[in-house]
N, C-alpha and C positions, 0 to 999 in steps of 0.2 A: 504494500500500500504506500501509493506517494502521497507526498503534499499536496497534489492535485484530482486527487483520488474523488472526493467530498464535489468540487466544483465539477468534476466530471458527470458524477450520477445525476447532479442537481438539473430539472428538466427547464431551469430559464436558470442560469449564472454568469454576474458580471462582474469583471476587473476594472478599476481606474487606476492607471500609473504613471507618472512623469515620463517624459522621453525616456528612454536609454537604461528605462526600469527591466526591461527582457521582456515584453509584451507577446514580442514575435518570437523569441527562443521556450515564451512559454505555451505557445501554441504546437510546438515539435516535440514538449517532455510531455502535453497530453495525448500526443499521438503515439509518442512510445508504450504509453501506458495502455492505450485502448489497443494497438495494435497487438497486443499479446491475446486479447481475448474475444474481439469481433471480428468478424467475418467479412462486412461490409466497410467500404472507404468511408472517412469523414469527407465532410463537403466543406473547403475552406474558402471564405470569401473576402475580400481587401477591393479594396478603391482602385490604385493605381496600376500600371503595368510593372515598374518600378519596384512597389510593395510585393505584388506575386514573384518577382526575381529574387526581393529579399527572402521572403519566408521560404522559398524553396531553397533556397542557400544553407538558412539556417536545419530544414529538416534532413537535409543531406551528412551536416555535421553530425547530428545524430543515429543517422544512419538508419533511416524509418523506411521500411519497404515502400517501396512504390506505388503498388496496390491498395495500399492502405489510406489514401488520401487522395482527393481530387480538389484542383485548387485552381481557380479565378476570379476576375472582376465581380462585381456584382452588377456591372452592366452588360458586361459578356454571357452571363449567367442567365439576365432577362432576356439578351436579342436571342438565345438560343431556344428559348421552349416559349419566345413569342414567335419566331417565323418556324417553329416546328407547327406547332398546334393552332395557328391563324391561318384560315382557308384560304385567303385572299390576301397574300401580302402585297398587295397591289397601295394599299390603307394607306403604308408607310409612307411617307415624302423619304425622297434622296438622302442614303446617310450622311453626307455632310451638312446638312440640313439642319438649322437650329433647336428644330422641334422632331425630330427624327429618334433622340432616343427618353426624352419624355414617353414619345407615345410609343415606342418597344416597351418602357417600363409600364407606361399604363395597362398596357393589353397581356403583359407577366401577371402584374398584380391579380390581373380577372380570371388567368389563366390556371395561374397556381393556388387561388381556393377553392378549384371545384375538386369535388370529392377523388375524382378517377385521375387525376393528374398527381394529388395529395398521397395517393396512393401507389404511385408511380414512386415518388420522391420517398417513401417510407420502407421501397424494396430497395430502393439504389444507394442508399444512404444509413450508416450511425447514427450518426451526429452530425451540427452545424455548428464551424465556428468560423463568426465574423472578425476580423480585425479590425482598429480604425473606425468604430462606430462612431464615434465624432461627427465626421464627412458626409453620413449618412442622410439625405433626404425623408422629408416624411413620408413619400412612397416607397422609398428604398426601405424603409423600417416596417411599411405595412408590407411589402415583400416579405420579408425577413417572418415577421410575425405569422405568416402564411405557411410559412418552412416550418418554425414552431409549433405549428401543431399537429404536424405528425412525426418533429425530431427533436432531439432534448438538443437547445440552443444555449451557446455559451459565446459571451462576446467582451472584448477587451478596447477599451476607447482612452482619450484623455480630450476632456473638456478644453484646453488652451492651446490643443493645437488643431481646433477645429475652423479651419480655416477655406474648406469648399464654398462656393455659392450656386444658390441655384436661379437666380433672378429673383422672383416674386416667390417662388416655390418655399414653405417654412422648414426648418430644419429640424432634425430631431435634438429633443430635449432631454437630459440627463432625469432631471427630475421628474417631470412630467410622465416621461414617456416609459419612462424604464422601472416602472413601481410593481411591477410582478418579480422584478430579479432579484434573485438572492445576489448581492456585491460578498465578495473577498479582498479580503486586504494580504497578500501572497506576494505583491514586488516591494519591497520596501528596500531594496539596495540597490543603489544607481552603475550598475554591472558594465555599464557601456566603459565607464571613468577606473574602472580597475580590472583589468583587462589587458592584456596583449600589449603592456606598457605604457595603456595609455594612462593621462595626468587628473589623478584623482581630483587637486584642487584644481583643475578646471569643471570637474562635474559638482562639488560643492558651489564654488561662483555662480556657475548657471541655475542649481537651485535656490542659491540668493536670489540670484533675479526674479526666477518665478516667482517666489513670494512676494516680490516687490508688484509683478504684474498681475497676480490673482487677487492682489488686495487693491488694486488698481492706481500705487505710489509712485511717484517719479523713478525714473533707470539713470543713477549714477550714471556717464560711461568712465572708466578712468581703466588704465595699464595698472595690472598685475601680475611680475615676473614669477612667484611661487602659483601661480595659477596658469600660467603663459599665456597670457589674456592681454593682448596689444590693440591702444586705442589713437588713433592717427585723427587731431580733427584739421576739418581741409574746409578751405572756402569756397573750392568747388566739387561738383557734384558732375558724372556720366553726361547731364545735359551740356554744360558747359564746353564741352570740347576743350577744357585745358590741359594746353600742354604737361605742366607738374602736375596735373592730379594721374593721366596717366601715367609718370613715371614714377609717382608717388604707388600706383601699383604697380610695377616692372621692380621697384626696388624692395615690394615686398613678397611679392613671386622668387624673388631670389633666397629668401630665406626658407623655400621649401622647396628643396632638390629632389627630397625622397617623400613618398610615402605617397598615399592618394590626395586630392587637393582642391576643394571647390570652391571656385570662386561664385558667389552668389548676389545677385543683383534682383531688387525689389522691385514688384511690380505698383504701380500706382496710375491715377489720371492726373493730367497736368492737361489745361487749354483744353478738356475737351476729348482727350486719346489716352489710350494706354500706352503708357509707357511700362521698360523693361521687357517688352516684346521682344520675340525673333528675330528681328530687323536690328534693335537697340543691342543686343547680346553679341549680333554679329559684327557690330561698329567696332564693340568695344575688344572683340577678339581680334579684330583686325588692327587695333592699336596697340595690344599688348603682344600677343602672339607670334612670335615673327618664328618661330621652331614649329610652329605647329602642332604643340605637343596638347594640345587641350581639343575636350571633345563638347560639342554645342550641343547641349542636350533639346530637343522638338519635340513640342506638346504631340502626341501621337496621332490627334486631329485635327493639326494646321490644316488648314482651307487650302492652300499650297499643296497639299500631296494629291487632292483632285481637282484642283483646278489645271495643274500640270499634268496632267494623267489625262485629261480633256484633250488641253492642249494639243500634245501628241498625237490623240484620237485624229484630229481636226489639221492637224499639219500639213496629212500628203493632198489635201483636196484646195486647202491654200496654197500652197506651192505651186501646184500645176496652173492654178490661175495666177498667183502672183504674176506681176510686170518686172519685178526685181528678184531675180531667185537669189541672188547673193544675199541680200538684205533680210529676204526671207529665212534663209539660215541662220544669218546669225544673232537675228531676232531670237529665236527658239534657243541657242545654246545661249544669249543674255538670261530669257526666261528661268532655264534650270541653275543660276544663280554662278557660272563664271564671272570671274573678274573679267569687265570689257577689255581691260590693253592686252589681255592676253588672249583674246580672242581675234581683237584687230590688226595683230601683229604677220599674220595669216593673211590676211586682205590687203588688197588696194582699194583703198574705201570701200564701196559697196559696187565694183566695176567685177574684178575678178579675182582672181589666189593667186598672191603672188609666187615666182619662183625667185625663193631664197637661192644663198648662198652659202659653200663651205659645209660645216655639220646640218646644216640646218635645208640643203636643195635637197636630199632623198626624203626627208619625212613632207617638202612641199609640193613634191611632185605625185607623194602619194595618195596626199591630202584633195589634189587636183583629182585623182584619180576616182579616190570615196565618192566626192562629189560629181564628178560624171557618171557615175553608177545611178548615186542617188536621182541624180536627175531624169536620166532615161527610167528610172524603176523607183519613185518614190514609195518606199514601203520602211515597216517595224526595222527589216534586215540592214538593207541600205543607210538606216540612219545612226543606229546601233551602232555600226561601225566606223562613222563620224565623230558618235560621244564616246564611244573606246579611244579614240586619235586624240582627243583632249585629255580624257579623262588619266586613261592607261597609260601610251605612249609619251607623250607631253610633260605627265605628271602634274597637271596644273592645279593649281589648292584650290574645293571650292570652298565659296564660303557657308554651301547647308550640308557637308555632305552624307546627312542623313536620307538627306530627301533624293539628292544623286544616285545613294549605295539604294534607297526605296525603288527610283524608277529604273534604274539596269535590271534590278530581282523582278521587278513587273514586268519589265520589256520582253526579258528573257521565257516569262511564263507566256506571253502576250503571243511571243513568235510561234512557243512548242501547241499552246492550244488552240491559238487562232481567233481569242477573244481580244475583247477592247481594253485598253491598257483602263479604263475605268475602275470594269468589271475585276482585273487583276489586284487594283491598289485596296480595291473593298476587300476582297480575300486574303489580300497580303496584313492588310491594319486587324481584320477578326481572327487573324493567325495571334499577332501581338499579341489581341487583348486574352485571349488563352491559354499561350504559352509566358505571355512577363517580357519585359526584358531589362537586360540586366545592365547595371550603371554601375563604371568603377573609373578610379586612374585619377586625370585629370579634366576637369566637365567645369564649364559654364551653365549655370542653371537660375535657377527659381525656387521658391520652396513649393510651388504647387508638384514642383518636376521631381524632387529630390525629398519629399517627406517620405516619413521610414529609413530612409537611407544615412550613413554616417560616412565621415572623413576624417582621414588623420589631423587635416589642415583644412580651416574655412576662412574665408575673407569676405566679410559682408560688406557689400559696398553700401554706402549711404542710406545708412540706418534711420537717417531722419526721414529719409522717405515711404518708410515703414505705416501703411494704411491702418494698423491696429496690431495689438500686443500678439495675439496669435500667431500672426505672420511672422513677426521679429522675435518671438520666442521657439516657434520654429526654425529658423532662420542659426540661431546661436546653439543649440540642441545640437544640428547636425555635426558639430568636433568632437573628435576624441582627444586632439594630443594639443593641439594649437587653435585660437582664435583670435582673429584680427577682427577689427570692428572699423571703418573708413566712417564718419560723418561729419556733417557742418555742425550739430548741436551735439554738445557733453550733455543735456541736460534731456530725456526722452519721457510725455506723459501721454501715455495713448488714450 
């Protein structure tokens, strides 16, 4: 019998714990335990793609049969037994669609309380354990509560890092929502900060703060070298394009050679827009970054991975019409997010391809050649191996190349089966959200992209632009060993 033994039998039981309490490593010592004596997989459900990478990492340490657990989204979880069991998926608007998985989730909810589906889920299934209840929508919770009644549900949350929104949609409530569960108090040592070397009194500090944020008291910032908690305040801030603020991060990227490292920039509105976007991350990798060594983390449903997939679709039928086929090309590889001088360098304006010299006349004469292929035969094939010549051959950095390494995997699928690169990008993004994936190294991110997830090293950029404590208590959670903090205010009251 474990210490988990009691919250296991309980047929509604919940955990509250601070980040880096083992929320997620305590969801793999309950699987240990069940795995000795049921038959059937648990059903493990998390938020992000990100989070399923984590908890799968962590059940792996443990060394949990495979069979014994089934683990994804809890959006991936709805679009699957709503376009199983919805006779007419016609209903749906286009997944990239703002209301696309509202109404998956809508049409789960209705799906998953009738009795013969209830009953489905009570042969396939143990148990249910959620992660991340926090995040959780109040549809997402009446889901949830649907699973509950024919699985004993166990779920683990922390109220100050709930930081999802659903627009007008209300969220679930600790209090309110969650008065049938039996709570355990089971994490009470912050494991993330004593661990693998990492720096205890940094996980002390960070729980200072919490306290400071849950009772909702001003945040000191100030430098603590027994804690390794570095606070740099600047006058300017990512919008400013100043010079010294980016090398004010260049010279503190130098002080972490080793280890994983994310640097993390805030999302907020300013004028009207979101900032810290795609776009914003990529600026700023492009001023710091000159090795290349960091990876742009992509929300997994940028509008970008189908509207570029479109694109594609729509290419050879504008090209054949185009009046400029030069122009026309290198419209489409600006699109997939090359740098233009390195695309123009290849042209003579928008006339013809030039022929280089030296190293550089056999890759222009072959480049001539792609393109008279493509020309006479504008197809998936022929183009494919235009963005191979930049991509492969060239080596040239892009600046998403998530969305780059997305449309070659789609392209590739698009040739072998004959469908529309569309059709490929929707099955390649429902792959993601069921199998996770997984964040490590060095990454530019967010904290919507990077909750759950931990670093040796984090460097939060401009804390003052921090929309509420959640997000910046997220945000300073994710270190294990080191934390830099960049802002124009020492003084933070959310």
């Amino acid at each position: 019998m474990s210490r988990w033994t009691e919250f296991i039998n309980s047929p509604k039981s919940c955990v509250i714990a601070a980040a880096g309490h083992g929320k997620t490593y305590a969801i793999s010592e309950c699987l240990k335990e069940l795995s000795l004596s049921i038959l059937k997989p648990a059903l493990i459900l998390t938020h992000t793609h990100a989070g399923v990478a984590s908890i799968k990492e962590k059940i792996k340490e443990n060394h949990i049969p495979r069979e014994s657990y089934q683990i994804e989204t809890i959006t991936s979880f709805a679009q699957r037994y709503a376009l199983s069991f919805v006779v007419d998926t016609s209903v749906f608007p286009d997944q990239e669609q703002k209301d696309y998985f509202p109404r998956i989730q809508s049409e789960a909810k209705s799906i998953l309380s009738k009795p013969s589906i209830q009953k489905i889920i009570k042969l396939s299934y143990s148990h249910l354990f959620v992660d991340e209840y926090q995040d959780c929508s109040l549809i997402q919770h009446e889901i949830i509560l649907s699973l509950a009644a024919v699985l004993p549900i166990h779920i683990f949350g922390d109220p100050l890092q709930a930081i999802f929104t659903f627009d007008a949609e209300p969220k679930v409530n600790f209090t309110q929502h969650l008065m049938g569960f039996l709570r355990f108090n089971l994490l009470e040592t912050p494991w993330r900060w004593r661990v693998n070397g990492n720096c205890q009194g940094l996980g002390d500090r960070i729980l200072s703060l919490r306290e400071s944020l849950m009772n909702n008291r001003q945040v000191l910032l100030s430098s603590d070298a027994s804690s390794n908690v570095q606070v740099f305040l600047c006058e300017a801030d990512f919008l400013d394009y100043s010079n010294d603020y980016y090398r004010l991060i260049q010279s503190v990227l130098r002080l972490f050679r080793t280890g994983s490292t994310l640097l993390l920039v805030p999302g907020f509105i300013y004028n009207g827009r979101l900032r810290g976007n795609i776009n914003d991350r990529a600026m700023i990798q492009e001023r710091i970054d000159f090795r290349h060594e960091f990876m742009l983390i992509e929300a997994i449903d940028d509008q970008d991975y189908y509207t570029l997939s479109d694109s594609i679709d729509n290419l050879f039928i504008s090209f054949r019409r185009a009046r400029n086929k030069i122009l026309n090309i290198k419209k489409a590889l600006y699109s997939l997010h090359f740098k233009k001088g390195d695309i123009d360098e290849w042209f003579h304006g928008n006339e013809y391809i030039k022929t280089r010299q030296k190293e550089y006349k056999e890759p222009s004469l072959r480049l001539q050649s792609l393109f008279s292929s493509f020309e006479s035969n504008p197809s998936l094939t022929s183009f494919r191996s235009i963005l191979r010549f930049f991509s492969v051959e060239c080596h040239y950095h892009n600046k998403r190349p998530d969305i780059i390494h997305a449309i070659q995997l789609c392209m590739n699928e698009a040739i072998s089966s004959g469908d529309k690169m569309r059709d490929c990008m929707i099955r390649y993004k429902n792959r993601i959200r069921r199998v996770g994936r997984k964040i490590e190294g060095k990454c530019i991110g967010t904290t919507l992209l990077t909750k759950g997830l931990e670093f040796d090293n984090v460097i939060v950029l401009d804390a003052h632009r921090f929309a509420d404590k959640q997000n910046f208590y997220v945000a300073i959670s994710r270190a294990c060993k080191n934390l830099v903090i960049i802002s124009k205010e020492q003084v933070l009251l959310f």
